[in-house]
C-alpha positions in Angstrom: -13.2 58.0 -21.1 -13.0 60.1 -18.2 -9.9 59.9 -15.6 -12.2 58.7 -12.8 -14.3 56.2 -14.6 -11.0 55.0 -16.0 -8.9 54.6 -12.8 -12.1 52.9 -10.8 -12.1 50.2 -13.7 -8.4 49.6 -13.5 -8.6 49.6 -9.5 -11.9 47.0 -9.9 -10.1 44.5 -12.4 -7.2 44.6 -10.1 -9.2 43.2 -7.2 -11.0 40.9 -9.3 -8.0 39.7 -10.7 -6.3 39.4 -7.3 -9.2 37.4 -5.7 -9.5 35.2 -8.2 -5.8 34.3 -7.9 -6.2 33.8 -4.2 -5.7 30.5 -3.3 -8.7 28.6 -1.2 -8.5 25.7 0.9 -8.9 22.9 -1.4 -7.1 24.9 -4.0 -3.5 24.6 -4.5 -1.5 27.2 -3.1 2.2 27.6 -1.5 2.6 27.0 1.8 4.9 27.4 4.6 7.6 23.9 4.3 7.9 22.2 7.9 9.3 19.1 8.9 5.9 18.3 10.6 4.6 19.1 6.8 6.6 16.6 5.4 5.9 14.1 7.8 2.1 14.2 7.0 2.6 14.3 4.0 4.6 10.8 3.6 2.6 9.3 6.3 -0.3 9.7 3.3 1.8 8.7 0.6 3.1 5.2 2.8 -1.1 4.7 3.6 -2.4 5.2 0.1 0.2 3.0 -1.6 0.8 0.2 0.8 -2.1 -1.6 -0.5 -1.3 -1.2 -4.0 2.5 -2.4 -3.2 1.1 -5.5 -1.0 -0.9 -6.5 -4.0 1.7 -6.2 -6.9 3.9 -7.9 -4.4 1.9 -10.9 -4.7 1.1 -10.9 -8.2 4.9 -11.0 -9.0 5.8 -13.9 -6.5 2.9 -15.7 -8.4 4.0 -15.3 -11.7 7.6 -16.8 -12.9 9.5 -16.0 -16.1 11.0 -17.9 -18.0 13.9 -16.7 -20.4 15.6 -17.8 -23.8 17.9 -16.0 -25.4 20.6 -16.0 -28.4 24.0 -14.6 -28.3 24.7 -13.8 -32.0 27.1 -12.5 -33.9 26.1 -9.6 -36.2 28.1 -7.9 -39.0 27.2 -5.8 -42.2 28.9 -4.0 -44.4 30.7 -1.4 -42.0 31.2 -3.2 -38.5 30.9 -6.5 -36.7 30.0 -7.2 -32.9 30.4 -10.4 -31.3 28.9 -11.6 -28.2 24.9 -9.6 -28.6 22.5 -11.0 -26.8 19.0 -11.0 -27.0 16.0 -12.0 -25.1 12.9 -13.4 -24.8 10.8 -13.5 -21.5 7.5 -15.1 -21.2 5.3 -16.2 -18.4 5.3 -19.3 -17.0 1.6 -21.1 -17.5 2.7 -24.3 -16.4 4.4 -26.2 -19.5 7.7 -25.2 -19.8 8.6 -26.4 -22.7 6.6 -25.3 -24.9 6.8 -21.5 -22.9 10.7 -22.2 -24.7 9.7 -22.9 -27.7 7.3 -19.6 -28.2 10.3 -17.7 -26.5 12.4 -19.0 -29.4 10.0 -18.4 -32.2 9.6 -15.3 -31.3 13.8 -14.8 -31.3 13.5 -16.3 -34.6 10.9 -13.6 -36.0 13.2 -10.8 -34.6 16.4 -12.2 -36.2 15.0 -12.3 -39.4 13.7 -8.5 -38.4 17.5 -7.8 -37.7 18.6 -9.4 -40.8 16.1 -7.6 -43.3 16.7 -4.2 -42.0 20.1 -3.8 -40.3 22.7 -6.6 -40.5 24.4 -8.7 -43.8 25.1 -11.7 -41.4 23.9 -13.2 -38.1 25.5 -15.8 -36.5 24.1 -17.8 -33.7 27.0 -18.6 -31.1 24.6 -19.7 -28.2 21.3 -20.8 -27.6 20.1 -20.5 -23.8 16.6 -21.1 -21.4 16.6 -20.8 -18.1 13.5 -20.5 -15.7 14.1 -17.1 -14.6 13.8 -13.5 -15.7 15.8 -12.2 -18.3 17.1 -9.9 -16.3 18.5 -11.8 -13.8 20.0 -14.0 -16.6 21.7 -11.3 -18.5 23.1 -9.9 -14.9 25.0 -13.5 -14.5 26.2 -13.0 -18.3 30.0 -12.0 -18.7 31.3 -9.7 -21.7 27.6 -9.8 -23.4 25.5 -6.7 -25.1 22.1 -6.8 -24.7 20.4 -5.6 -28.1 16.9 -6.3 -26.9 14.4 -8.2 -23.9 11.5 -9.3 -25.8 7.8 -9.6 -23.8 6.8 -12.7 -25.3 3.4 -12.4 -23.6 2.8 -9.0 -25.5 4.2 -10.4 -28.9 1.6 -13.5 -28.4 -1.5 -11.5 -27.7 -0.6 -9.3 -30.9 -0.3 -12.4 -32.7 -3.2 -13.5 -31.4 -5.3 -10.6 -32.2 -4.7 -10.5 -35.4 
């Protein structure tokens, strides 16, 4: 090609290239950080979420946990730990007891998971329910592992789709 034709061809791709990487107003595009930028900025964050955070604010106050949980002792053929605890949360519908008892069938089902693929012996050295979250329970626990919290409510609806 000839020189000229050449360099006008470079010199028009450039430009294309260079508008098309210009940012426009409801593009993304650096700007200039202020304070005042910022300010804006979480002013829209604190408008578009506080709805969302009223909301799940009342959805957790309505629902209560309950907890049960097993502190076992596990061993197999090259180590042994005492005092692992595992848990079981579920939601509260209104009978408590048997919200325990599904918690604890569901323990059962994941000792004999524990048992089958990773440990020789389990040992249960405590059973406990309490009407709280399992993580509020497992804060109050001294010198104890946690190996797992189980969603109950998840586990159920699997079941339950099956």
């Amino acid at each position: 090609m000839y020189p000229r034709i050449l360099t006008f061809l470079m010199k028009a791709s450039f430009m294309l290239i260079a508008i098309s990487a210009t940012a426009g107003e409801k593009s993304a595009s650096p700007f200039n950080f202020t304070l005042k930028n910022l300010e804006a900025a979480e002013k829209a964050i604190e408008v578009s979420n506080a709805s969302v955070i009223k909301a799940a604010g009342k959805t957790e106050k309505n629902r209560s946990k309950v907890c049960a949980c097993e502190i076992l002792k596990l061993s197999n053929n090259n180590a042994e730990q005492d005092n692992v605890a595992i848990f079981s949360e579920i939601t509260n519908n209104g009978d408590i007891n048997a919200e325990y008892k599904t918690a604890l069938e569901f323990l059962q089902a994941q000792k004999k998971n524990m048992k089958g693929q990773y440990y020789d012996k389990i040992k249960v050295n405590q059973t406990i329910t309490a009407p709280t979250d399992c993580k509020s329970l497992y804060m109050k626990m001294a010198n104890v592992v946690m190996y797992d919290i189980l969603d109950a409510d998840v586990l159920r609806a699997l079941k339950n789709a099956k």
